[in-house]
C-alpha positions as CSV (number, residue, x, y, z in Angstrom):
1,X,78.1,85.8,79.8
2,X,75.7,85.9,82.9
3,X,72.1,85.5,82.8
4,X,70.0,86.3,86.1
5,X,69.7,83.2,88.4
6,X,71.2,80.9,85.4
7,X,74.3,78.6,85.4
8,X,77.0,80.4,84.0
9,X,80.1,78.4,82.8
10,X,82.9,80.1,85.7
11,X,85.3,83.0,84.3
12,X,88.5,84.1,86.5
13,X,86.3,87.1,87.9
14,X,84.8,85.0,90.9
15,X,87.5,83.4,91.4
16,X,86.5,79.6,90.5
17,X,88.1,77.0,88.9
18,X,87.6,77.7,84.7
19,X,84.8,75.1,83.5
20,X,83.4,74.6,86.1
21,X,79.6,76.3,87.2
22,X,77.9,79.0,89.3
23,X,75.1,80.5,90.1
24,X,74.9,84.6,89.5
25,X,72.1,86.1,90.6
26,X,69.9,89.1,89.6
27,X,72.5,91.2,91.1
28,X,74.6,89.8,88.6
29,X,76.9,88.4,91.7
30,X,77.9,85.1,93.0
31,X,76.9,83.8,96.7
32,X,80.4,84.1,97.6
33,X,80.7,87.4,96.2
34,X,77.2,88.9,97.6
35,X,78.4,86.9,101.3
36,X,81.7,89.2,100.7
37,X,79.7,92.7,100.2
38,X,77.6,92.2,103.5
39,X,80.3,90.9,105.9
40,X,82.1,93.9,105.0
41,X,79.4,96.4,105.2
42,X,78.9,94.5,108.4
43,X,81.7,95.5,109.6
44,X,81.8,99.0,108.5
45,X,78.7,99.3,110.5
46,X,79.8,97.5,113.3
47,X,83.3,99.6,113.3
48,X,81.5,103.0,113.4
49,X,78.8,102.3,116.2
50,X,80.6,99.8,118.4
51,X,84.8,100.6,117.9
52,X,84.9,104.4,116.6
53,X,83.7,105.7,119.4
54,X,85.9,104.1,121.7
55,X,88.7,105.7,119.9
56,X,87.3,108.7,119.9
57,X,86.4,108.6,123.8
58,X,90.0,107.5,124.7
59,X,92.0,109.9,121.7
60,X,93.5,106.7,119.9
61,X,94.0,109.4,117.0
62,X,96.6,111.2,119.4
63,X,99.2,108.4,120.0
64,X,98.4,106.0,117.3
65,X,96.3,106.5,114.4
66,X,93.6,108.5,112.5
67,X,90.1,106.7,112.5
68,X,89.6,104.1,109.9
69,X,87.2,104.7,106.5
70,X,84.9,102.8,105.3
71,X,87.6,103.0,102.2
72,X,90.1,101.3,104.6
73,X,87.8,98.1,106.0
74,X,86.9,97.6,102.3
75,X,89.9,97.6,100.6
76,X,91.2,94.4,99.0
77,X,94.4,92.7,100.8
78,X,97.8,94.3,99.9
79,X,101.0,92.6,99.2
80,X,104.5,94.8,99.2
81,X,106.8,93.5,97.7
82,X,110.7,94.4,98.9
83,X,114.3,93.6,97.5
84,X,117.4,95.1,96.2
85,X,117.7,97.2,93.2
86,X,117.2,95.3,89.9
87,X,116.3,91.9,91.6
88,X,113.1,91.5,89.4
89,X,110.5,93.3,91.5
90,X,108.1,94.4,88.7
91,X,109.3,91.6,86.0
92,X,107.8,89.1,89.4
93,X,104.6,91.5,89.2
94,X,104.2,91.3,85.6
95,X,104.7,87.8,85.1
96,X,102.1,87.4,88.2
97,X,99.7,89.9,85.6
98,X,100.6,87.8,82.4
99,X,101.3,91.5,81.2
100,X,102.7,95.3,81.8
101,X,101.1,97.4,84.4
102,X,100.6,101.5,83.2
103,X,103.8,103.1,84.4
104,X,106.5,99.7,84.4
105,X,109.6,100.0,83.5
106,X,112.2,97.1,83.6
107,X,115.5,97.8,82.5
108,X,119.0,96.7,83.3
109,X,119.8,100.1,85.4
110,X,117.0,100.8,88.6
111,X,114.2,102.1,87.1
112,X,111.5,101.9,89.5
113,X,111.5,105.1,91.4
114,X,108.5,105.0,93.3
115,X,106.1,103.3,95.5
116,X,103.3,101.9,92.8
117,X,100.4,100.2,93.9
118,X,98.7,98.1,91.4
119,X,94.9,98.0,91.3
120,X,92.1,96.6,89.6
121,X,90.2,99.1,87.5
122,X,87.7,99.7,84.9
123,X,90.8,100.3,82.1
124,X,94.2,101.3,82.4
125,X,95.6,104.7,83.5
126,X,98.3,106.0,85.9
127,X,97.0,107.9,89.5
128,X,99.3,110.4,91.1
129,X,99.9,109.9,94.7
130,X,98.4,113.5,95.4
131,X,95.4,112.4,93.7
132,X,95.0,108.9,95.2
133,X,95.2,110.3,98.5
134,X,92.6,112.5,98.1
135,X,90.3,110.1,96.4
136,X,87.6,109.5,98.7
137,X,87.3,105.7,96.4
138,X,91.3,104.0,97.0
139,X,91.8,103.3,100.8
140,X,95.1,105.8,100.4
141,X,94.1,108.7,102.6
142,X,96.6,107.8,105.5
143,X,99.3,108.3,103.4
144,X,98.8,111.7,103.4
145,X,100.7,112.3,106.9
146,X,104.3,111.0,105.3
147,X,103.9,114.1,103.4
148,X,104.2,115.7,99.6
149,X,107.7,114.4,99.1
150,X,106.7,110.7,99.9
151,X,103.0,111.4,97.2
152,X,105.4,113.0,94.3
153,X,106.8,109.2,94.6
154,X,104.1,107.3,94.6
155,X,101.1,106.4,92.2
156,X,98.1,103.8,91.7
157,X,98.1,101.7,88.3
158,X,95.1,100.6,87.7
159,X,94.4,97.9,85.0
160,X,91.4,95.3,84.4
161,X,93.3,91.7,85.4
162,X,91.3,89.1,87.3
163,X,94.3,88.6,89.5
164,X,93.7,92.6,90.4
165,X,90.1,91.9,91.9
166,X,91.2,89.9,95.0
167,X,94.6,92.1,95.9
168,X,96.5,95.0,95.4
169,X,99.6,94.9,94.5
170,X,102.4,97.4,96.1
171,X,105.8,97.6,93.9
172,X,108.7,99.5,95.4
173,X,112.1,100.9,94.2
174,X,115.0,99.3,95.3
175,X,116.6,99.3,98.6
């Protein structure tokens, strides 16, 4: 439990060692947290007057890619994970988790099917790829130029795990 500008004994959410002490602030976030949000907004800021342009002024759009989002600077690391059909992709994810993401399946036969990234969230529920392309709040907008066959295959899984607030997670079928 956190009380404003009190010692709190450590929980996995800011990423320090369990039993150990930090100092939350009013904002109910850690130095290391609040020293997080401003370098990024920092560099949202410093994309769109200083870098954006640029690309703008010399077409970057036309022969490599679209603009970046705030959405996109933001976004937490990802990590894809690749292999061969039934080699233990999403049994490696959910041992990583300590449990099941929405939408696993493990089975003896392939049963991943589609590209699933795994998010952090509020609780747990499934996101079509149509939707979390759209969604001006996941940093999956560029996906939207591989098309509606490549979306029908792909979906966000969103669960609350502490491992979930530092990365995201992508698990793919087999190749």
């Amino acid at each position: 439990m956190s009380f404003k500008g009190k010692e709190v004994a450590a929980s996995s959410r800011n990423g320090a060692p369990l039993g150990s002490s930090v100092k939350v602030g009013a904002d109910g976030l850690t130095a290391e947290e609040r020293l997080y949000q401003e370098t990024v907004h920092e560099l949202q800021k410093t994309y769109a007057k200083k870098i954006k342009p640029l690309e703008q002024s010399y077409c970057f759009e036309g022969f490599h890619s679209a603009p970046l989002t705030p959405q996109d600077i933001g976004s937490k690391p990802m990590v894809l994970l690749l292999g061969q059909y039934s080699t233990g992709k999403t049994t490696f994810v959910e041992y990583l988790l300590g449990e099941s993401y929405p939408g696993a399946h493990v089975g003896i036969e392939p049963t991943t099917d589609r590209f699933v990234a795994i998010m952090g969230g509020p609780e747990p529920k499934v996101i079509p790829g149509h939707a979390a392309a759209v969604s001006g709040d996941l940093p999956f907008s560029g996906l939207t130029k591989f098309g509606t066959k490549f979306l029908s295959r792909f979906q966000v899984s969103q669960l609350s795990n502490p491992l979930l607030q530092n990365l995201t997670i992508i698990d793919t079928p087999g190749i």
